[in-house]
N, CA, C and O atoms as a printed pandas DataFrame, in Angstrom:
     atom_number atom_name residue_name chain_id  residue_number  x_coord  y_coord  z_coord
0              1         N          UNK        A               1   54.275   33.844    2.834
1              2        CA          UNK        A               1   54.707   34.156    1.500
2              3         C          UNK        A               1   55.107   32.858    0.822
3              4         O          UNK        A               1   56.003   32.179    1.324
4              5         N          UNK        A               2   54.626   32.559   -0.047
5              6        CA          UNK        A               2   54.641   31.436   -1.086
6              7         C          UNK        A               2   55.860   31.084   -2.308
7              8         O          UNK        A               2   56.427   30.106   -2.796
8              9         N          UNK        A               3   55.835   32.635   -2.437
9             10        CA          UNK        A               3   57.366   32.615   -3.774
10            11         C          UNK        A               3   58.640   32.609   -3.861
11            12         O          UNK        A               3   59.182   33.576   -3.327
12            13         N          UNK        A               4   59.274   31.896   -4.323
13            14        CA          UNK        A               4   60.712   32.484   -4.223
14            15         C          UNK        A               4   60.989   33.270   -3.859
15            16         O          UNK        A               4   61.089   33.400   -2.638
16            17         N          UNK        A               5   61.302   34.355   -4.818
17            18        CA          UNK        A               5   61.396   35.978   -4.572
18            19         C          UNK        A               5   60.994   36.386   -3.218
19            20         O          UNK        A               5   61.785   36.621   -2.304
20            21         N          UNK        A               6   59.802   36.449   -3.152
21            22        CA          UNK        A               6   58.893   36.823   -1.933
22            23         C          UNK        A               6   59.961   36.422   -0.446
23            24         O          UNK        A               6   60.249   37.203    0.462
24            25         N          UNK        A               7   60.395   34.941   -0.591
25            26        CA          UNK        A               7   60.738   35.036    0.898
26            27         C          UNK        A               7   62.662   35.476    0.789
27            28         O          UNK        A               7   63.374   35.830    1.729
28            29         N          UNK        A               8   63.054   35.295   -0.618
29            30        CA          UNK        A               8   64.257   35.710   -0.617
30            31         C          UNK        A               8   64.067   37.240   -0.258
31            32         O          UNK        A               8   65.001   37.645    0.433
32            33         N          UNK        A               9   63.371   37.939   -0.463
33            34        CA          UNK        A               9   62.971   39.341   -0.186
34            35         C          UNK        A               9   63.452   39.675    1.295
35            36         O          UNK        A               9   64.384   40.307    1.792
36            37         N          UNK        A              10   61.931   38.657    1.939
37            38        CA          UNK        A              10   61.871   38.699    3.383
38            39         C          UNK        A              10   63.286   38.377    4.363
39            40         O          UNK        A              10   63.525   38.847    5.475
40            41         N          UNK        A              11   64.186   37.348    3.495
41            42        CA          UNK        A              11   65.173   36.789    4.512
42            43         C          UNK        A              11   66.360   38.504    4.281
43            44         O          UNK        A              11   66.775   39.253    5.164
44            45         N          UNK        A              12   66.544   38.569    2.957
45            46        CA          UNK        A              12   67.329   39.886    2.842
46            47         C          UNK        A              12   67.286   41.390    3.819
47            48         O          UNK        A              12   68.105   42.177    4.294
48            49         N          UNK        A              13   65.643   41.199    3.766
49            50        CA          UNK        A              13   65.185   42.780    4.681
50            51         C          UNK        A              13   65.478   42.407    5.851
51            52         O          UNK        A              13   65.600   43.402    6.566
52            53         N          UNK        A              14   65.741   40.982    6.684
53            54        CA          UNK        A              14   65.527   40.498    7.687
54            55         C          UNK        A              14   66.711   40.461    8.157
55            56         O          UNK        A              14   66.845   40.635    9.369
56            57         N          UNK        A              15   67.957   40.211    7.265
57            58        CA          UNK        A              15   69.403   39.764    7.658
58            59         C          UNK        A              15   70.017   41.732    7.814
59            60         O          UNK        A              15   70.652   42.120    8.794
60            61         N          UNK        A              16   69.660   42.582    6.734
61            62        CA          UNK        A              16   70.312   44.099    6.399
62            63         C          UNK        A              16   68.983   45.110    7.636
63            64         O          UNK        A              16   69.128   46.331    7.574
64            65         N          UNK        A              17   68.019   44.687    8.468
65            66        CA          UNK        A              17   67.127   45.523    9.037
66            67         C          UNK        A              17   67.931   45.226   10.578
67            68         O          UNK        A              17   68.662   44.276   10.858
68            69         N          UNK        A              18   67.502   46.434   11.486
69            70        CA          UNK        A              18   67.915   46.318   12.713
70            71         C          UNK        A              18   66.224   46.418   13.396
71            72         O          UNK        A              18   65.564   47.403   13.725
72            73         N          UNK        A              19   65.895   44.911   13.427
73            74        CA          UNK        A              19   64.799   44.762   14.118
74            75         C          UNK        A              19   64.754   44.502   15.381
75            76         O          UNK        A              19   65.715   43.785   15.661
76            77         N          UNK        A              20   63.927   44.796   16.550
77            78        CA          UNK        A              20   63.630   44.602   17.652
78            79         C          UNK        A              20   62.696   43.583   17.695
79            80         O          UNK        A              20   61.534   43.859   17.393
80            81         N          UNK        A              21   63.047   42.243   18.074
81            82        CA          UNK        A              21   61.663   41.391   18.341
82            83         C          UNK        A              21   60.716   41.222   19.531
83            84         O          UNK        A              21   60.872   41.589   20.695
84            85         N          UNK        A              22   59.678   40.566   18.945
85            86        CA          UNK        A              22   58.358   41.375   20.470
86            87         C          UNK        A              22   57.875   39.624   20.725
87            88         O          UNK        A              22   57.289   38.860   19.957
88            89         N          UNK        A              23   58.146   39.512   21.449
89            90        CA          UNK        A              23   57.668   38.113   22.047
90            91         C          UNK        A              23   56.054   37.849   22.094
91            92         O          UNK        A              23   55.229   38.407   22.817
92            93         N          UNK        A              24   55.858   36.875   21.150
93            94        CA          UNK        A              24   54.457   36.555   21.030
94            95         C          UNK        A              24   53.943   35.484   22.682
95            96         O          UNK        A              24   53.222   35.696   23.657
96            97         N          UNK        A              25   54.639   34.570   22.298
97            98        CA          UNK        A              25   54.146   33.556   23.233
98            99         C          UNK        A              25   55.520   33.137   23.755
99           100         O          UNK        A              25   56.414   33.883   23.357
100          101         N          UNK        A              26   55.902   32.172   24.516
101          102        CA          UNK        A              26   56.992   31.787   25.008
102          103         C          UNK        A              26   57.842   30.675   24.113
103          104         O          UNK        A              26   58.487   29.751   24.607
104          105         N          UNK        A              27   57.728   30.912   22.903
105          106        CA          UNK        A              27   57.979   30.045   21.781
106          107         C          UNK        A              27   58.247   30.509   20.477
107          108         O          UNK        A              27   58.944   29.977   19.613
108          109         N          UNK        A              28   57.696   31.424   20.442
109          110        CA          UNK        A              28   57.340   32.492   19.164
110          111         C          UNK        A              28   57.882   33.933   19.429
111          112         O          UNK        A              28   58.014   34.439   20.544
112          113         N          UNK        A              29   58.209   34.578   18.093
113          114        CA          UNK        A              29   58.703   36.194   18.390
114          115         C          UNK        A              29   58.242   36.830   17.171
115          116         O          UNK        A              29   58.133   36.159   16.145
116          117         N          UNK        A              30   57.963   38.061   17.195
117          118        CA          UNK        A              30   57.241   39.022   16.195
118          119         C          UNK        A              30   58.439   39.898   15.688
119          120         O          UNK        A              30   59.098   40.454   16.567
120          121         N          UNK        A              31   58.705   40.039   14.734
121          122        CA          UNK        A              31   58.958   41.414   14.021
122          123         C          UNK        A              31   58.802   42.121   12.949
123          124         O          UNK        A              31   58.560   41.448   11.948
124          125         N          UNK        A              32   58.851   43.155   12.817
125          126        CA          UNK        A              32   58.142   44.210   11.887
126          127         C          UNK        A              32   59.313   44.760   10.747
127          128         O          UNK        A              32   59.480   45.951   11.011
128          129         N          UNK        A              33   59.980   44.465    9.863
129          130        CA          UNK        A              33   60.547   45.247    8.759
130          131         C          UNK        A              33   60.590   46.727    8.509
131          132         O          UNK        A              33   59.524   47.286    8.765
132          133         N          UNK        A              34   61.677   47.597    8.020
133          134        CA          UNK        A              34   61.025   49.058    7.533
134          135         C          UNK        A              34   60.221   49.223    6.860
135          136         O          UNK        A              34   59.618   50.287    6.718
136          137         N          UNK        A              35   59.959   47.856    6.095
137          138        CA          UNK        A              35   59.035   48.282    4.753
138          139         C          UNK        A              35   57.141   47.403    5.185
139          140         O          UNK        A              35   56.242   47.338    4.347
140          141         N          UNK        A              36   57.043   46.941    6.437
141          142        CA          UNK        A              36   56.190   46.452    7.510
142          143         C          UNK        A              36   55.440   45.106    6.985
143          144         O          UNK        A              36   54.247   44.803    7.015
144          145         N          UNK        A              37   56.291   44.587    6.617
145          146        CA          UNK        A              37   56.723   42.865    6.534
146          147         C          UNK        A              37   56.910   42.754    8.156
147          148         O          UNK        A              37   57.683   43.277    8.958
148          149         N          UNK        A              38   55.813   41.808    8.255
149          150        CA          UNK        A              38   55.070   40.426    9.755
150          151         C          UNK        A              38   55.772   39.661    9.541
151          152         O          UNK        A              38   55.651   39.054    8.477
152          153         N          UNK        A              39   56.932   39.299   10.534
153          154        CA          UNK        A              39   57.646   38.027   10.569
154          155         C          UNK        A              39   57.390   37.558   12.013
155          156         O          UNK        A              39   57.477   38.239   13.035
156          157         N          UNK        A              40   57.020   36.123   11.882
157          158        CA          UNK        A              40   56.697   35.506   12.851
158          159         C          UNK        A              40   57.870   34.349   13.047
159          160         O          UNK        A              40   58.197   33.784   12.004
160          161         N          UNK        A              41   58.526   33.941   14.235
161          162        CA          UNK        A              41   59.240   32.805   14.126
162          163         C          UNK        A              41   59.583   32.307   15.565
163          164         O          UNK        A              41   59.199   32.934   16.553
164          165         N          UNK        A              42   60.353   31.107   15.658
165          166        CA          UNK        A              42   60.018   30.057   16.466
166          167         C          UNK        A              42   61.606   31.073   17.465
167          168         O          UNK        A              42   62.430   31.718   16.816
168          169         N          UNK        A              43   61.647   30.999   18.500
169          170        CA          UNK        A              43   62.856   31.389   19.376
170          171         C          UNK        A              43   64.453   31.214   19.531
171          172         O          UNK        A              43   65.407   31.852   19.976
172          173         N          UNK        A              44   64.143   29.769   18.797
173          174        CA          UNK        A              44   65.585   29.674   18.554
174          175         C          UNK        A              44   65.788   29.544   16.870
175          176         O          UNK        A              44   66.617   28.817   16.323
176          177         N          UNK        A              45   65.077   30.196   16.376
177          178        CA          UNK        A              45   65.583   30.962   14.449
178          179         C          UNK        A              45   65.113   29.945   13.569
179          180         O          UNK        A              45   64.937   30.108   12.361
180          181         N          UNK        A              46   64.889   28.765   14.278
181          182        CA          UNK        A              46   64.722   27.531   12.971
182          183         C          UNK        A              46   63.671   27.751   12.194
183          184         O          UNK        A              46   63.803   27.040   11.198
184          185         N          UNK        A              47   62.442   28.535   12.126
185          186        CA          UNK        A              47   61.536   28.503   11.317
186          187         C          UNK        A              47   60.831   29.795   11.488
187          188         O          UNK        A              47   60.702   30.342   12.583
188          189         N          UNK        A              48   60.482   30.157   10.623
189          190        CA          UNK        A              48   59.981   31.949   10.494
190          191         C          UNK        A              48   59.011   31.739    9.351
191          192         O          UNK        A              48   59.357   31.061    8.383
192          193         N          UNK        A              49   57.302   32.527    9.453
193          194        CA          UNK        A              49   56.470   32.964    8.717
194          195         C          UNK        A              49   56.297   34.033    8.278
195          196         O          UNK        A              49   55.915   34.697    9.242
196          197         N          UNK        A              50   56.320   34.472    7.672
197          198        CA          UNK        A              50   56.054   36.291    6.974
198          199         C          UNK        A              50   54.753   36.211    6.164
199          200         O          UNK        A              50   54.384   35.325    5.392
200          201         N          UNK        A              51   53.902   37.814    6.674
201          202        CA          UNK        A              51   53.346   38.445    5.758
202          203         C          UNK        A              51   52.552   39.611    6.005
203          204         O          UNK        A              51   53.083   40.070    7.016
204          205         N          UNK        A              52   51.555   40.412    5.684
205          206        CA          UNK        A              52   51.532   41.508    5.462
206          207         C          UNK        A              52   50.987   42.179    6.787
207          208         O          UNK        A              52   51.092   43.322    7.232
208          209         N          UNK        A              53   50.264   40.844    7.324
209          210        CA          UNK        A              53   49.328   41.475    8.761
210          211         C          UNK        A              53   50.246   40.030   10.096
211          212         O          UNK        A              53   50.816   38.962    9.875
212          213         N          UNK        A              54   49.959   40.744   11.284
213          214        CA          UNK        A              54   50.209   39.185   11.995
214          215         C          UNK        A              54   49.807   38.247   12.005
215          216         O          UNK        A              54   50.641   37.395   12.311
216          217         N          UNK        A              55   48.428   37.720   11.726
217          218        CA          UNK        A              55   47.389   36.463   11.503
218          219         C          UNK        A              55   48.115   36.072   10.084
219          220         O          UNK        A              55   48.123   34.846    9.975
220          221         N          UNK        A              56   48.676   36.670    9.057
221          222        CA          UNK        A              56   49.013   36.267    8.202
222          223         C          UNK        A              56   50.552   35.888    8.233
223          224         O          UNK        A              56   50.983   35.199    7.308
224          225         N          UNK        A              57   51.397   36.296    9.235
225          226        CA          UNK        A              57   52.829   35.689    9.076
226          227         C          UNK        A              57   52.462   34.648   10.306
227          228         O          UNK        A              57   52.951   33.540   10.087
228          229         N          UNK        A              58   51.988   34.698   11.099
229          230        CA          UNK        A              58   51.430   33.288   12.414
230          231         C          UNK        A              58   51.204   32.064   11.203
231          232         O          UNK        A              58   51.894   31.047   11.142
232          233         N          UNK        A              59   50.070   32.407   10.255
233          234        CA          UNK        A              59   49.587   31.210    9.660
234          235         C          UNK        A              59   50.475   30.319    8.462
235          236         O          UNK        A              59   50.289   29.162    8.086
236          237         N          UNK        A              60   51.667   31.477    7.952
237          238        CA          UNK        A              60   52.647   31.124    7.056
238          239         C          UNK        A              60   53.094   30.004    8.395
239          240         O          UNK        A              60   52.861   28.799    8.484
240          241         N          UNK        A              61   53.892   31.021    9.454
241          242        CA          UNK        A              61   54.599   30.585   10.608
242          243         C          UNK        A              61   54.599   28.238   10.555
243          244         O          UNK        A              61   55.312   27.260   10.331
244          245         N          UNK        A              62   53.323   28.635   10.924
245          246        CA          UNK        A              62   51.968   27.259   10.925
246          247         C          UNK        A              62   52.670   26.348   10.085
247          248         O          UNK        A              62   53.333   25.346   10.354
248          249         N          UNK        A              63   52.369   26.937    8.955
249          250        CA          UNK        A              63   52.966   25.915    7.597
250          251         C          UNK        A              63   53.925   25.528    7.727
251          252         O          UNK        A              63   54.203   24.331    7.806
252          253         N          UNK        A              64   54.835   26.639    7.794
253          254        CA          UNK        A              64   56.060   26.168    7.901
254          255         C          UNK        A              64   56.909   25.449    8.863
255          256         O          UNK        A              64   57.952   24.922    8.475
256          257         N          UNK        A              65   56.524   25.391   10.129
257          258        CA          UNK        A              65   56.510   24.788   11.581
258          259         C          UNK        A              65   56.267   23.207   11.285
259          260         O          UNK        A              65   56.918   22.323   11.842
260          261         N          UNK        A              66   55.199   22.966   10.295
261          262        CA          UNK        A              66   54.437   21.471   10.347
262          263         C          UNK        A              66   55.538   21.046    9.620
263          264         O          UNK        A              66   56.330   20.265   10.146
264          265         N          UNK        A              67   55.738   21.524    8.266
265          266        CA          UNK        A              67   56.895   21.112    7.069
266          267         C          UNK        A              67   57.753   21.007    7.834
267          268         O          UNK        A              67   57.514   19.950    8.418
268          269         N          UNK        A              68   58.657   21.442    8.240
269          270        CA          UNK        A              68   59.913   21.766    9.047
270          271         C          UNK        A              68   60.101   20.043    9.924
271          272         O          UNK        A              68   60.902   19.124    9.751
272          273         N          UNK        A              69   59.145   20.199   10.702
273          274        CA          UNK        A              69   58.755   19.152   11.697
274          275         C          UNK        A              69   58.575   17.494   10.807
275          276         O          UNK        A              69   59.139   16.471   11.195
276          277         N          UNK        A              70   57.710   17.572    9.637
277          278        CA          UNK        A              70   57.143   16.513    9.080
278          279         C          UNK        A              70   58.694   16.301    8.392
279          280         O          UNK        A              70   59.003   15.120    8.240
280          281         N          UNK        A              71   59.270   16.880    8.145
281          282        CA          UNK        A              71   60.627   17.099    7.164
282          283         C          UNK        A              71   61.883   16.313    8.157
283          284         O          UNK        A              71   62.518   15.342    7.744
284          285         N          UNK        A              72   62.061   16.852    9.337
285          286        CA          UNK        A              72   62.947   16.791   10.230
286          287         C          UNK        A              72   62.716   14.684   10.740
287          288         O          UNK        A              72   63.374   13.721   10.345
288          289         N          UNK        A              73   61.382   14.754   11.827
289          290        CA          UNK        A              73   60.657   13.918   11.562
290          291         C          UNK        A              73   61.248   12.019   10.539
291          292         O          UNK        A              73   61.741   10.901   10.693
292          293         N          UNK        A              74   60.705   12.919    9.643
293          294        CA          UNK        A              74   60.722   11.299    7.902
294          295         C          UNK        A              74   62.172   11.387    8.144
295          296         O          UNK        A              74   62.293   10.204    8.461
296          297         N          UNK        A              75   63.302   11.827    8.241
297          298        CA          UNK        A              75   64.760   11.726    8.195
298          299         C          UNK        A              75   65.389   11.628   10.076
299          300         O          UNK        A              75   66.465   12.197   10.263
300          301         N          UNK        A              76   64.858   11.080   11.082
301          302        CA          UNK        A              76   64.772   11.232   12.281
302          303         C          UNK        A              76   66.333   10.172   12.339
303          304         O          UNK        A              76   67.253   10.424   13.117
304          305         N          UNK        A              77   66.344    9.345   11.644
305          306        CA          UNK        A              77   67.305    8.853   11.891
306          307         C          UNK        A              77   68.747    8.900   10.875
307          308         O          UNK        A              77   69.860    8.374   10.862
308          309         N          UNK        A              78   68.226    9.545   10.334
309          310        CA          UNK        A              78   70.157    9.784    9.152
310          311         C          UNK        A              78   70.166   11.669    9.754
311          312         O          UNK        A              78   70.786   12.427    9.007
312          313         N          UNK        A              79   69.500   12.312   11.034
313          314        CA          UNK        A              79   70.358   13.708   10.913
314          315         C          UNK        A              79   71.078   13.967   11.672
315          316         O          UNK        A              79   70.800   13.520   12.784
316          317         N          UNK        A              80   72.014   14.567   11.596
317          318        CA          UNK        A              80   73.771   14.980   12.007
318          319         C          UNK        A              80   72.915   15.309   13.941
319          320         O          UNK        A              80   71.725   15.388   14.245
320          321         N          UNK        A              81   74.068   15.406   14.750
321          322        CA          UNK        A              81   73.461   15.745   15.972
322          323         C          UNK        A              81   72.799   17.062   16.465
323          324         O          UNK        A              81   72.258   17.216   17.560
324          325         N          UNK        A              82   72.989   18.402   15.034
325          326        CA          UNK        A              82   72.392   19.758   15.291
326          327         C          UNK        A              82   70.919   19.735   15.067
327          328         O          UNK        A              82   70.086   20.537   15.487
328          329         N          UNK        A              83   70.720   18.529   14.230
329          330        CA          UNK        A              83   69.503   18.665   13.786
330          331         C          UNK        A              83   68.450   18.067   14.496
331          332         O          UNK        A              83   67.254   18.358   14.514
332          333         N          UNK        A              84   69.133   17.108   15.131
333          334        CA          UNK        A              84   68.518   16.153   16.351
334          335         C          UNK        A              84   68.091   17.047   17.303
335          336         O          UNK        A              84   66.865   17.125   17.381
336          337         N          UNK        A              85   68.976   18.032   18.357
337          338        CA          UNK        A              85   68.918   19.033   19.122
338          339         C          UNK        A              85   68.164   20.104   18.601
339          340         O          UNK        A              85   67.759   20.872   19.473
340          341         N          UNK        A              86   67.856   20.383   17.458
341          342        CA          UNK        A              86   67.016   21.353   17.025
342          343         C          UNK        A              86   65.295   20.623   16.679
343          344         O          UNK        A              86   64.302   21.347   16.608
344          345         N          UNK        A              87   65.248   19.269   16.521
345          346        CA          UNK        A              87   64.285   18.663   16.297
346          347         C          UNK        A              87   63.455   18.773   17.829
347          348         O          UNK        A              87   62.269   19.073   17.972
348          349         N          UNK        A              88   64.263   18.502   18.714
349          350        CA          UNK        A              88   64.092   17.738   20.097
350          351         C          UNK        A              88   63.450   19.534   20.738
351          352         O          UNK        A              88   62.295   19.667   21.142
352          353         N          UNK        A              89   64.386   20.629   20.701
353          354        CA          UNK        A              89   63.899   21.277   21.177
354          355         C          UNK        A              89   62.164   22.233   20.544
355          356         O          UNK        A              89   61.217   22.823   21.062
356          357         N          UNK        A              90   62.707   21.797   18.975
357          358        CA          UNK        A              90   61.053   22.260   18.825
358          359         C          UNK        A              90   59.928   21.447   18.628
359          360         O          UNK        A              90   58.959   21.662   17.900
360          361         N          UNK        A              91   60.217   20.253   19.536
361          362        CA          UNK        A              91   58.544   19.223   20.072
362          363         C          UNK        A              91   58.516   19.719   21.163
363          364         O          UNK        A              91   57.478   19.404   21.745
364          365         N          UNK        A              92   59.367   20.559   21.928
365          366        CA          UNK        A              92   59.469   20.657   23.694
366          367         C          UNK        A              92   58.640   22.054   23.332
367          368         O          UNK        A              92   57.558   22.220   23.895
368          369         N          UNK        A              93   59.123   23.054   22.409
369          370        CA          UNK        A              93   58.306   24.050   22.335
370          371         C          UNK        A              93   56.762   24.015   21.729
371          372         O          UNK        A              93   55.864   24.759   22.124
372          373         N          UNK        A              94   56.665   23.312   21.008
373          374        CA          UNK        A              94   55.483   23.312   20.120
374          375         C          UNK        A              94   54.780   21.421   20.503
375          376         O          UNK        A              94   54.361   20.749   19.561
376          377         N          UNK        A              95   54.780   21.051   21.452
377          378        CA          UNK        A              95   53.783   19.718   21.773
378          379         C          UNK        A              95   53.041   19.259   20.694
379          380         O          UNK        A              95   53.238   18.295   19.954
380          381         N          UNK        A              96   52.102   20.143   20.716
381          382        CA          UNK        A              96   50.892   19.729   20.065
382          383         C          UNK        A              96   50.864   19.815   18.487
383          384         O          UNK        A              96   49.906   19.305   17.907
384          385         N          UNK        A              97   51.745   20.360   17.846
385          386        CA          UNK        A              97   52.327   19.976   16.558
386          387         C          UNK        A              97   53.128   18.774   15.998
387          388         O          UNK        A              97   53.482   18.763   14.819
């Protein structure tokens, strides 16, 4: 999801829904909304994709994983020590990104 709105939507249904998440890969977790909003995201919460099918919240997921990373990354040396530990653990999960 691309829009404002759109992911303020998604984080709202996401924070007020009592979802069960379904483990994609050993890195990744799936869940489904009441209203059946695909949220895809990394295990320990730092980055989440949404959208209408699973190939489509995986590929948000994608985007947002690289940004996150390329973001974290360019500032590697001015971030506080949570961000370091959150940097560090998602190259250990995601390598090849």
């Amino acid at each position: 999801m691309s829009t404002v709105s759109s992911t303020c939507d998604v984080l709202l249904r996401l924070h007020s829904a009592s979802m069960t998440a379904q483990p994609l890969t050993a890195a990744t977790v799936m869940m489904i909304d009441e209203e059946g909003c695909v949220v895809v995201a990394d295990v320990i919460g730092a980055v989440y994709g949404a959208g209408a099918s699973e190939s489509e919240a995986r590929s948000d997921f994608e985007v947002a994983l690289d940004d996150h990373l390329r973001f974290l990354r360019a500032r590697s040396d001015k971030l506080r020590p949570r961000l370091v530990r959150q940097l560090s653990v998602l190259e250990r999960l995601f390598p090849d990104r």
